[in-house]
Jmol script that loads the backbone (N, CA, C; Angstrom):
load data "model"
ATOM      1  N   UNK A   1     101.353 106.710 198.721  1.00  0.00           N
ATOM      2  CA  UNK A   1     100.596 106.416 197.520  1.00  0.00           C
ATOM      3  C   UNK A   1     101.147 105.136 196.877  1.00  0.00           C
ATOM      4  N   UNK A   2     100.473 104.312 196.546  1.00  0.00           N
ATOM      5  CA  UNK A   2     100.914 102.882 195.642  1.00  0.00           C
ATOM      6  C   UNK A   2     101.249 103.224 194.344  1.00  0.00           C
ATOM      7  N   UNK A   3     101.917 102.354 194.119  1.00  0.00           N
ATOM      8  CA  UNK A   3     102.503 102.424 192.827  1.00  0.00           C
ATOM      9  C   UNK A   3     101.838 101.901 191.692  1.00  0.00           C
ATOM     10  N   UNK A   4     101.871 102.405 190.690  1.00  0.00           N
ATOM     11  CA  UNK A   4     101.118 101.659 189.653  1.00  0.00           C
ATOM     12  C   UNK A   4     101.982 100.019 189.210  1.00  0.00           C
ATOM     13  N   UNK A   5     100.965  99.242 189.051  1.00  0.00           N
ATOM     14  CA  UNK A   5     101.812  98.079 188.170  1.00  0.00           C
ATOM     15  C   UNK A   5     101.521  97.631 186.772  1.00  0.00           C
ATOM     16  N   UNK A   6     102.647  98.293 186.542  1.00  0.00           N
ATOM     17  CA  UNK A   6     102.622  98.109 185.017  1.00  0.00           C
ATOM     18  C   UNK A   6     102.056  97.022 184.097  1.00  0.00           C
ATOM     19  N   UNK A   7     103.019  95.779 184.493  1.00  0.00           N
ATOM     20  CA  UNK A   7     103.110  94.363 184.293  1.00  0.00           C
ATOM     21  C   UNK A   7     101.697  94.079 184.284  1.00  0.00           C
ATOM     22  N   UNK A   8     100.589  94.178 185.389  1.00  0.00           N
ATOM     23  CA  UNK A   8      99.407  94.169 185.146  1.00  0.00           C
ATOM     24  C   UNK A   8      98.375  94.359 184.037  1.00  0.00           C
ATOM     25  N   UNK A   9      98.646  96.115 183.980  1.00  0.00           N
ATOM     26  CA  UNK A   9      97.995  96.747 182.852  1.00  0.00           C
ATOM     27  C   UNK A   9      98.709  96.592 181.036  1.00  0.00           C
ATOM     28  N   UNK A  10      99.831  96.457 181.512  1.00  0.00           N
ATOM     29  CA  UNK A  10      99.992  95.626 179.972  1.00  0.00           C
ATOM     30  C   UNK A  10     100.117  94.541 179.827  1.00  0.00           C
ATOM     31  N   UNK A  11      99.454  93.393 180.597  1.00  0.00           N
ATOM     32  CA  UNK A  11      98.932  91.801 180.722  1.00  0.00           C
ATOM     33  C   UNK A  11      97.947  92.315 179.878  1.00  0.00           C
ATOM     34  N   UNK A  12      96.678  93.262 180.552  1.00  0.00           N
ATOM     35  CA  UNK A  12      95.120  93.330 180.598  1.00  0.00           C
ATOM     36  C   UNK A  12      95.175  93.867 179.368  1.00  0.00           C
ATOM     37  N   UNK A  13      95.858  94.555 178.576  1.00  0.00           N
ATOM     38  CA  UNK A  13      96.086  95.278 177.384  1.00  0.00           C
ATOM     39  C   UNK A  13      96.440  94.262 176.370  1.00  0.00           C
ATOM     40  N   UNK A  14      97.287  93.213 176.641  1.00  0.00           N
ATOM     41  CA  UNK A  14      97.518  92.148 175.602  1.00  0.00           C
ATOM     42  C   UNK A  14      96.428  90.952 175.878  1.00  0.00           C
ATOM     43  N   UNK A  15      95.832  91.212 176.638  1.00  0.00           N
ATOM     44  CA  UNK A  15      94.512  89.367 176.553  1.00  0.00           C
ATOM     45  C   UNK A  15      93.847  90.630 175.765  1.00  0.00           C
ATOM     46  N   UNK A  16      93.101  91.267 175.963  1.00  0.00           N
ATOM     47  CA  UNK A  16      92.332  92.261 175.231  1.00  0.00           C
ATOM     48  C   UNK A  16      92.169  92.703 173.834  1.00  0.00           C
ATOM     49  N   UNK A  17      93.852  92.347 173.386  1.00  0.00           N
ATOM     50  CA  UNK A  17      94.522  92.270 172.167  1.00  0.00           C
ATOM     51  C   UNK A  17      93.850  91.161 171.577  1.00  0.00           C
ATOM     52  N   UNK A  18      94.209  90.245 172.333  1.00  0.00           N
ATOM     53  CA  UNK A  18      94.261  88.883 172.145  1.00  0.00           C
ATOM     54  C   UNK A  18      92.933  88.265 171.356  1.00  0.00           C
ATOM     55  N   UNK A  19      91.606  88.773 172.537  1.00  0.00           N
ATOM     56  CA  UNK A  19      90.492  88.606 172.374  1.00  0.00           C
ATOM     57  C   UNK A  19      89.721  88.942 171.219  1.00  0.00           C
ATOM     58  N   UNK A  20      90.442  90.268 170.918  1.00  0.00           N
ATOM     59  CA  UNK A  20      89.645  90.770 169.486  1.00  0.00           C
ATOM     60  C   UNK A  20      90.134  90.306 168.693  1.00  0.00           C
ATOM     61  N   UNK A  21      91.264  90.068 168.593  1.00  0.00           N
ATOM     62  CA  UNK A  21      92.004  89.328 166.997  1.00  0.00           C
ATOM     63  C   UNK A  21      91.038  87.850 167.375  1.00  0.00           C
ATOM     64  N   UNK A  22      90.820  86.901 167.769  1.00  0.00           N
ATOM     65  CA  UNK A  22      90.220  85.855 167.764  1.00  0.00           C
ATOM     66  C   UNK A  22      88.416  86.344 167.792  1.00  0.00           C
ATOM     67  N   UNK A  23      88.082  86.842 167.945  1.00  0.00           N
ATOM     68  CA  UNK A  23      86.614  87.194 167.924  1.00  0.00           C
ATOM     69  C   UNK A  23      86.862  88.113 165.896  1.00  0.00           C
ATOM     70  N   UNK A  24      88.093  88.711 165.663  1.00  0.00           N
ATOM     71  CA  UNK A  24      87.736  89.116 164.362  1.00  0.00           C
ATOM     72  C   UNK A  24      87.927  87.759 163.164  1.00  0.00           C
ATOM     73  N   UNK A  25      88.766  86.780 163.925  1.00  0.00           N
ATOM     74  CA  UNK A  25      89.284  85.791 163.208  1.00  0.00           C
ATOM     75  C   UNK A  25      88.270  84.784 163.101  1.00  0.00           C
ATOM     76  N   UNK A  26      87.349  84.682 164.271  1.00  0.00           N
ATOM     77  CA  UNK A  26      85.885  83.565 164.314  1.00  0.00           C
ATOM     78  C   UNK A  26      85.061  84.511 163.096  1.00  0.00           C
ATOM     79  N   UNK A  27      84.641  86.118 163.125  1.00  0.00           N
ATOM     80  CA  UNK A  27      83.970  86.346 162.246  1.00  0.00           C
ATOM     81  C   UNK A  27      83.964  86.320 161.061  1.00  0.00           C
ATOM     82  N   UNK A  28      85.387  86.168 160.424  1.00  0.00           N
ATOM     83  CA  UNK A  28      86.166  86.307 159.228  1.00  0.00           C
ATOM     84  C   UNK A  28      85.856  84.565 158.706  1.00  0.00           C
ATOM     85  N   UNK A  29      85.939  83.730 159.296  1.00  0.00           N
ATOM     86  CA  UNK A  29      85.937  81.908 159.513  1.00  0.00           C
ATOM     87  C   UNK A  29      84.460  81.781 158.741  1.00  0.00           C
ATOM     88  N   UNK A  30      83.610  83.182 159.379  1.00  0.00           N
ATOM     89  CA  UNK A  30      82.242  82.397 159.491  1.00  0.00           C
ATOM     90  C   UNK A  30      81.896  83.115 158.146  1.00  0.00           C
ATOM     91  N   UNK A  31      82.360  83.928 157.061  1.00  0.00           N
ATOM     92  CA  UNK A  31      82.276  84.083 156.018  1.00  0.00           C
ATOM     93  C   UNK A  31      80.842  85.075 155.895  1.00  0.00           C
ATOM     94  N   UNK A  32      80.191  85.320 154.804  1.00  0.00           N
ATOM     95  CA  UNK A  32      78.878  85.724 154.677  1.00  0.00           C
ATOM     96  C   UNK A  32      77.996  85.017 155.036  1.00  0.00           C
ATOM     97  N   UNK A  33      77.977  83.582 155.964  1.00  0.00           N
ATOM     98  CA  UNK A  33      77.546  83.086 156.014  1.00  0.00           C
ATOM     99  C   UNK A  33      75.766  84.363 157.113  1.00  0.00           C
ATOM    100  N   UNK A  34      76.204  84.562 157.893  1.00  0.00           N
ATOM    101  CA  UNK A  34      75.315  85.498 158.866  1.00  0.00           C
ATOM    102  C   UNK A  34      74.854  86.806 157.976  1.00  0.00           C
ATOM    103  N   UNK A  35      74.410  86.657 156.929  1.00  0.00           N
ATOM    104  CA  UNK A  35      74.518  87.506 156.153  1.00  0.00           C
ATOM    105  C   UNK A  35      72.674  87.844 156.267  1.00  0.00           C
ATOM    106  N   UNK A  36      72.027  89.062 156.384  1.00  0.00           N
ATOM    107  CA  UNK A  36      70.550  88.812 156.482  1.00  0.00           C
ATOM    108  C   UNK A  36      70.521  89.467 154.750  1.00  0.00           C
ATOM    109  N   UNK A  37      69.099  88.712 154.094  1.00  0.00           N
ATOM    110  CA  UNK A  37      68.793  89.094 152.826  1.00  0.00           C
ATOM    111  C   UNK A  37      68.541  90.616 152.362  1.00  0.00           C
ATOM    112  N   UNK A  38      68.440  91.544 153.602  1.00  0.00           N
ATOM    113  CA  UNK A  38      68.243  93.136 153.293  1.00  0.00           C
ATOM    114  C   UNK A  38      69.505  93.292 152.863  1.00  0.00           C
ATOM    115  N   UNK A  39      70.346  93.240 153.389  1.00  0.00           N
ATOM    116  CA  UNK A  39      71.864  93.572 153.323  1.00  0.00           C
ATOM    117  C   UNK A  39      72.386  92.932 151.706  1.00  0.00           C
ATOM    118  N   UNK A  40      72.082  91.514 151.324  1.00  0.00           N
ATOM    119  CA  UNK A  40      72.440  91.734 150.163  1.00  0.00           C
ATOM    120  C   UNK A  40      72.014  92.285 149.167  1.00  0.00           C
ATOM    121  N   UNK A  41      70.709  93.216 149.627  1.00  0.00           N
ATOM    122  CA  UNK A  41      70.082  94.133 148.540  1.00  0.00           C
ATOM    123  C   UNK A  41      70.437  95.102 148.802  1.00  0.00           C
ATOM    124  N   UNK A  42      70.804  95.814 149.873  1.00  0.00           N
ATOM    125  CA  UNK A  42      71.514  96.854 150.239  1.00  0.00           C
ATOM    126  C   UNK A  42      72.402  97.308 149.230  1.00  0.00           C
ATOM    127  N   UNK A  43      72.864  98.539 148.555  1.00  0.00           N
ATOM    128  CA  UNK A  43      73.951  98.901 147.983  1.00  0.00           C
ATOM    129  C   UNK A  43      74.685  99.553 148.805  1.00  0.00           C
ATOM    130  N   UNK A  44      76.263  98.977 148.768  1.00  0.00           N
ATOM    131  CA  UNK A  44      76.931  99.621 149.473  1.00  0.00           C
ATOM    132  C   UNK A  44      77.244 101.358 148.961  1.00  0.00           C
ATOM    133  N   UNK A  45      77.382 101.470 147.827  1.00  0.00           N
ATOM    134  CA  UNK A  45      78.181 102.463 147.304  1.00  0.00           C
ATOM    135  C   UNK A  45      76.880 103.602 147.173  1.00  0.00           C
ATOM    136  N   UNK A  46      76.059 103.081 147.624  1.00  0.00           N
ATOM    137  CA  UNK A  46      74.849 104.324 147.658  1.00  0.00           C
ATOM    138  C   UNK A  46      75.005 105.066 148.954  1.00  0.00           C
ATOM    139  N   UNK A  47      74.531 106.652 149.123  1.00  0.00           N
ATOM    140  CA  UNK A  47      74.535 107.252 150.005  1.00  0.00           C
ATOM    141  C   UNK A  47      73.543 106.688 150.838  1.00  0.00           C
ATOM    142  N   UNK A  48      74.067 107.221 152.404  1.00  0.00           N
ATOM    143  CA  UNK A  48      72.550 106.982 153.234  1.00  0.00           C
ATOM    144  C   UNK A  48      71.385 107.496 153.372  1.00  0.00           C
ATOM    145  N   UNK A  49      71.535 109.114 152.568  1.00  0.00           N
ATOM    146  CA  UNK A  49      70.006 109.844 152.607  1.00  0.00           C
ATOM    147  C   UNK A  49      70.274 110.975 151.679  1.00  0.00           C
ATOM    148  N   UNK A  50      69.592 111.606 150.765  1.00  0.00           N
ATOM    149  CA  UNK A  50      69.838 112.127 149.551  1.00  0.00           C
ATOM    150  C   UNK A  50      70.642 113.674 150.256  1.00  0.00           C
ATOM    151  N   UNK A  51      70.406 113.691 150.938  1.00  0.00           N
ATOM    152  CA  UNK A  51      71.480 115.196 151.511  1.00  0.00           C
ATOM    153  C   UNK A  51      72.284 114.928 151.449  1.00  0.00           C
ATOM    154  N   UNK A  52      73.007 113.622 151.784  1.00  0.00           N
ATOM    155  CA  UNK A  52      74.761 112.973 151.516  1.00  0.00           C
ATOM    156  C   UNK A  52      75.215 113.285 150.058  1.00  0.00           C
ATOM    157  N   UNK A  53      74.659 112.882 149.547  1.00  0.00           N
ATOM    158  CA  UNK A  53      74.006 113.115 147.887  1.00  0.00           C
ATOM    159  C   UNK A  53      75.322 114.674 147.592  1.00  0.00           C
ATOM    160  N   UNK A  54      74.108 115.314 147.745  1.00  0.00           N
ATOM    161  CA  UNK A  54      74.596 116.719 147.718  1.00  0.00           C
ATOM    162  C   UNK A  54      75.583 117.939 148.419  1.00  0.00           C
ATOM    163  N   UNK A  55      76.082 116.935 149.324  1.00  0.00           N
ATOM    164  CA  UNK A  55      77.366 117.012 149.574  1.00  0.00           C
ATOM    165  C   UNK A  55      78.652 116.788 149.736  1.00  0.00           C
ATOM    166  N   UNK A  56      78.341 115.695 148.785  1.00  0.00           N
ATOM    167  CA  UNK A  56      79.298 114.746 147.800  1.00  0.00           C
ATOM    168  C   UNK A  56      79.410 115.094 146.630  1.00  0.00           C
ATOM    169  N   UNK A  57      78.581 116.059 146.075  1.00  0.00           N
ATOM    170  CA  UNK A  57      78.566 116.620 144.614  1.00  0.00           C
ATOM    171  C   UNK A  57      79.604 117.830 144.652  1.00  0.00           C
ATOM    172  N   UNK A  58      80.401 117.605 143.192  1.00  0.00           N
ATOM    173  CA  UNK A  58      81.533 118.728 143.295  1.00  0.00           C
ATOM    174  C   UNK A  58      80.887 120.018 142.912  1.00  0.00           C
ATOM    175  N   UNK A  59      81.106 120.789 143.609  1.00  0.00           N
ATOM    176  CA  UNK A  59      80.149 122.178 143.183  1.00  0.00           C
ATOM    177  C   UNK A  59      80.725 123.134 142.026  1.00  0.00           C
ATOM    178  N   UNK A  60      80.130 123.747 141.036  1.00  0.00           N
ATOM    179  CA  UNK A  60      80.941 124.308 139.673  1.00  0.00           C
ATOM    180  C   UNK A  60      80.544 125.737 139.958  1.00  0.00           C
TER     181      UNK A  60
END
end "model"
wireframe off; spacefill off
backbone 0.3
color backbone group
């Protein structure tokens, strides 16, 4: 049976690393700029459908 190589899989584990920190760092660069106009009408702090609603309510 072959051996696993390590050195490999934690190469492929750090470009991978690598990749997302620079793909989060290009999105972060690009600001609100990609921003579509629904979204800034969007409220964040609103539920997504009134049943969320009511199970977010503290019950007495």
């Amino acid at each position: 049976m072959a051996k696993p190589n390590y050195q490999f899989e934690k190469r492929q584990r750090e470009l991978e690393k690598k990749r997302k920190k620079e793909e989060k760092a290009q999105r972060k660069a690009q600001g609100g700029q990609d921003r579509s106009p629904e979204d800034e009408n969007a409220d964040p702090q609103a539920p997504a459908s009134p049943d969320a609603a009511d199970e977010q309510a503290p019950s007495a």
